[in-house]
N, C-alpha and C positions, 0 to 999 in steps of 0.2 A: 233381451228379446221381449216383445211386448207379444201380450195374452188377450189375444180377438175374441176369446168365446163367451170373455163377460164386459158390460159397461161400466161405465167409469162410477157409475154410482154403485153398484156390485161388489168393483174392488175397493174402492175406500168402505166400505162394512168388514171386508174380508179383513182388511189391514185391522182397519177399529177393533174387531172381534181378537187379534191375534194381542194388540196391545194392550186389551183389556183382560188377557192372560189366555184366551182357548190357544190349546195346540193347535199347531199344523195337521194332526190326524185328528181330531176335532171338527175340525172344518171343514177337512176335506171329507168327512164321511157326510159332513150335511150338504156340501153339496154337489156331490157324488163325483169327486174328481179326486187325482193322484196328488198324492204331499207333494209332489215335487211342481206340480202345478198352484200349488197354493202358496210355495215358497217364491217362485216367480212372482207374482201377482205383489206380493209384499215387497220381496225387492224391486219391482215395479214402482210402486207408488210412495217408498220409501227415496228412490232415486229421484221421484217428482216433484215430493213436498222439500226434499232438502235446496233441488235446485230455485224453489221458489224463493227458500229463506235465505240462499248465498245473494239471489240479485235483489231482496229487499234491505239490504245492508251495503255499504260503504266499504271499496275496498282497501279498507285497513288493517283485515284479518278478522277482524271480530265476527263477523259472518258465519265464515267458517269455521271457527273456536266453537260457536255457538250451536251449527249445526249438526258437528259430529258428538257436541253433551249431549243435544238431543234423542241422535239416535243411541246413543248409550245407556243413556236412562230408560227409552219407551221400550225399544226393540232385542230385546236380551232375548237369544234366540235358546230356550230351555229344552232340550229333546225330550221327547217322548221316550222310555224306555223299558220294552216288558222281555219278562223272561218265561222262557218255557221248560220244562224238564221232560227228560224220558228217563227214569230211575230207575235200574235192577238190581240184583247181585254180582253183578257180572259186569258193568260198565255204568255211566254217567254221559249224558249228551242235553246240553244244555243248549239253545236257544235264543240269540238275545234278535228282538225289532227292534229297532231307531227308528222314532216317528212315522209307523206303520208299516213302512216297506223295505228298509236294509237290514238284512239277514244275515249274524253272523254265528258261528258255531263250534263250540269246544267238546270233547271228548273226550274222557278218561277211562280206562280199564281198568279191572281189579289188578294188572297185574304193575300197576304205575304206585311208585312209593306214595304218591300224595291219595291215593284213592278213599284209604279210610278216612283219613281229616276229611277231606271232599264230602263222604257221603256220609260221614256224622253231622256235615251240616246242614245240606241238603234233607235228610228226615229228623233229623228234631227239629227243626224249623215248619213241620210238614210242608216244606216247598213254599214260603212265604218270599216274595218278593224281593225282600232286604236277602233273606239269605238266598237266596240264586245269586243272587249282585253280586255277594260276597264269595261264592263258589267258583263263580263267572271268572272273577280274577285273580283266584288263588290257581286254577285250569291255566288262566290264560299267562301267567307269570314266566312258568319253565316250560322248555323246550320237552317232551312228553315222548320219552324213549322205553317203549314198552317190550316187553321180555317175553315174545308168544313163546320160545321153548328156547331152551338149554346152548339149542344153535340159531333162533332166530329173531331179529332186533328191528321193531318196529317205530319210526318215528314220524310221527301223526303230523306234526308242526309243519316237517318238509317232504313229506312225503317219500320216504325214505326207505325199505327195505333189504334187509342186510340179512344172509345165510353165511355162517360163518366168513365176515367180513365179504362177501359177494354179492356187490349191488345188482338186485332183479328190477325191473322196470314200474315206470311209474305206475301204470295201468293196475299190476299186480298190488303194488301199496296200497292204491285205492280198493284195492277189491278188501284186501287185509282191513283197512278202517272200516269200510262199512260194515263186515263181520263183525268188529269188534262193538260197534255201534248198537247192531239187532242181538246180540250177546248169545249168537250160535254158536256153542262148544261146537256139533256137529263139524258143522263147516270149516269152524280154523281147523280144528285136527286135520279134514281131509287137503286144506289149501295148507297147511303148515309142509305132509307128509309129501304133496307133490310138490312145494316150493324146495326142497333139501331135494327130492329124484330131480329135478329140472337143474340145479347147480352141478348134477353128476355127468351133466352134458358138457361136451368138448369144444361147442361150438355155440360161440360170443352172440355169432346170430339167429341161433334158436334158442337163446339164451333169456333174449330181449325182444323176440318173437312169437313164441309160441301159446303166451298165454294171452294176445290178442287173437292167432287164431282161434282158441277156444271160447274165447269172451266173443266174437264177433259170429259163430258158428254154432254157438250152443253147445257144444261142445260138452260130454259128463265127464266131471274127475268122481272116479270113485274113493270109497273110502282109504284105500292105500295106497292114495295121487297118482294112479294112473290115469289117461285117460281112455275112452271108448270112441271108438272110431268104423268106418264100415269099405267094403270091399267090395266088389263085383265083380264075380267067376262066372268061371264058363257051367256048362251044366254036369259035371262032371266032379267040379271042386278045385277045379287048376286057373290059375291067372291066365287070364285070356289074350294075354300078347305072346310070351314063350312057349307057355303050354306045359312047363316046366315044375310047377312048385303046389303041389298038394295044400289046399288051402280046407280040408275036411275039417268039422268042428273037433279040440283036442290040437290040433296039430300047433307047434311052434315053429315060426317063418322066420327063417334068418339067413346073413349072406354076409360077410365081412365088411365093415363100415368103410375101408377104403374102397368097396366096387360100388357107393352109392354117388350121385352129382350130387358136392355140395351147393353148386351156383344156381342162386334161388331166379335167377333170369332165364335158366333154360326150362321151359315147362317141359317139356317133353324129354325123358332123358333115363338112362338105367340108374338100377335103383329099385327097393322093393317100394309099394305106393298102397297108400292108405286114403280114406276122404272123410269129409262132413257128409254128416246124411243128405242133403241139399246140394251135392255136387252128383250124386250118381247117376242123375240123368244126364249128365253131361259125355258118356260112353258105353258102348258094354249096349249098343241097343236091342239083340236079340230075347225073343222074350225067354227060351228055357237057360240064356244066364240066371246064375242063383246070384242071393245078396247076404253075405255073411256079416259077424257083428267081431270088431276084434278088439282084443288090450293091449293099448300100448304104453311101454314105458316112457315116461318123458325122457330119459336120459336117451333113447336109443333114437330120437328125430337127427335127421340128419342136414336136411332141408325142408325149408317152407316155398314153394313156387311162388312165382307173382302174381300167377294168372289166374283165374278165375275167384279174385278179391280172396287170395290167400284161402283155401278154401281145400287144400288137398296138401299132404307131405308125403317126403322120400323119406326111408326112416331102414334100419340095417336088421331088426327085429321086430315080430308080434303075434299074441298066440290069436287064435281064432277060436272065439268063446260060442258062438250062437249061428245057426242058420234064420235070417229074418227074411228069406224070399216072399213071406207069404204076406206079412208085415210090411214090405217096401210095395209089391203090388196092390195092395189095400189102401195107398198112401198114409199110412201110419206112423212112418219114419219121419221126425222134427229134426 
């Protein structure tokens, strides 16, 4: 593809420049364009001057012998390559650029056999160039199966997460590495503790669902993986379809898990029901409904609806911790 934004005397400098040794990121910062536009330009003009040298030659081959020495000797394409560190007690997350703008990135935990070699190198080198290179691919060698606790096996490479041998969903891995990343003890504990309650579920598809709900909803896991969720009663403290079920702060809500709809297609359907903050204007519009705050176990979801972008569940259990009317009238509630 030929490159309109410079002329033809622009790029024979750019090329000259690249063969007289400047990097591709070199040049492109002078002249304020992407590597990858600067690499065009050279393969541009390298396509140009070769086809000159094949038709000033005889077709006997020597031409062409001649022209691929050439570009062998001038055009040796050397990358660019820096590295970066983020180094704690806690983990290793190295960084590498190729010629300014391909981003690739390795991560080790304290809790990976290779971590000490890794971070003996990484600081007695205080982070020197040669040694990142070298840390880079002793990270990037083995497949990096980390051990967050006793029962759960995390592997960074393919993204993999395993509660005693039960795979949870990608989304969750990823949330697992970048914890491991920002080196929050906090947070694994609290994602370790709800990852083990969410495998105590019986269903495959709240299994592999539930913690997009939370991730797409904001959703708070507390510190002993539950999560928090909110309600909307009548004014009285009772769910406002039966009329039926004392929802007073203190109280625990439950109903046998086979009288809940597992078929996450019927939005509308029996079942005890919980939401995101950011669903509850979706019903309940009288204003003396109250808006309570509850805990729910992850084991006890029983379905995730489709409707309104996953955003509310059926669930067979949940205590009711807080009355937040005053708080959800205020628009306070995220």
């Amino acid at each position: 593809m030929t490159v309109l934004m410079f002329n033809a005397y622009q790029k024979r400098h750019i090329y000259d420049s690249f063969v007289k040794g400047d990097s591709k990121a070199s040049i492109a910062r002078s002249y304020k364009v992407s590597v990858r536009t600067v690499g065009r330009i050279i393969a541009e003009v390298k396509n140009t001057y070769q086809q000159m040298i094949l038709e000033s030659y005889d077709d006997d081959g020597y031409g062409s012998e001649y022209a691929d020495e050439v570009w062998d000797d001038d055009t040796k394409d050397d990358a660019e390559v820096e590295y970066t560190v983020i180094a704690t007690k806690d983990s290793i997350h190295i960084n590498k650029v190729t010629n300014g703008e391909d981003h690739e990135n390795e991560v080790i935990s304290k809790n990976h056999k290779n971590f000490d070699t890794v971070s003996q190198i990484v600081w007695s080198n205080r982070g020197s160039q040669e040694s990142l290179s070298q840390a880079y691919k002793m990270m990037n060698k083995a497949q990096q199966v980390l051990s967050i606790s006793d029962r759960i096996k995390l592997d960074t490479d393919n993204h993999i997460l395993l509660v005693d041998d039960i795979k949870l969903p990608v989304s969750l891995a990823d949330k697992f590495i970048q914890i491991t990343v920002a080196g929050s003890q906090v947070d694994l504990d609290k994602y370790t503790k709800f990852s083990i309650n969410l495998t105590d579920n019986v269903s495959n598809s709240v299994l592999n669902r539930l913690y997009d709900f939370i991730s797409a909803n904001s959703v708070q896991i507390t510190d002993d993986g539950m999560i928090i969720c909110f309600k909307k009663v009548n004014s009285e403290f009772k769910d406002i379809y039966s009329r039926s079920f004392d929802n007073s702060v203190g109280k625990i809500v439950q109903v046998r898990r086979n009288q809940v709809d597992e078929n996450i297609n019927k939005t509308c359907s029996y079942g005890l029901h919980v939401c995101a903050a950011h669903y509850l204007d979706s019903y309940g519009s009288d204003y003396n409904n109250r808006v309570v705050k509850v805990l729910l176990d992850p084991a006890d979801v029983v379905s995730i609806p489709s409707d309104y972008n996953d955003s509310k569940v059926r669930c067979c259990s949940y205590t009711v911790i807080e009355d937040v009317t005053e708080q959800y009238r205020q628009g306070e509630l995220k």
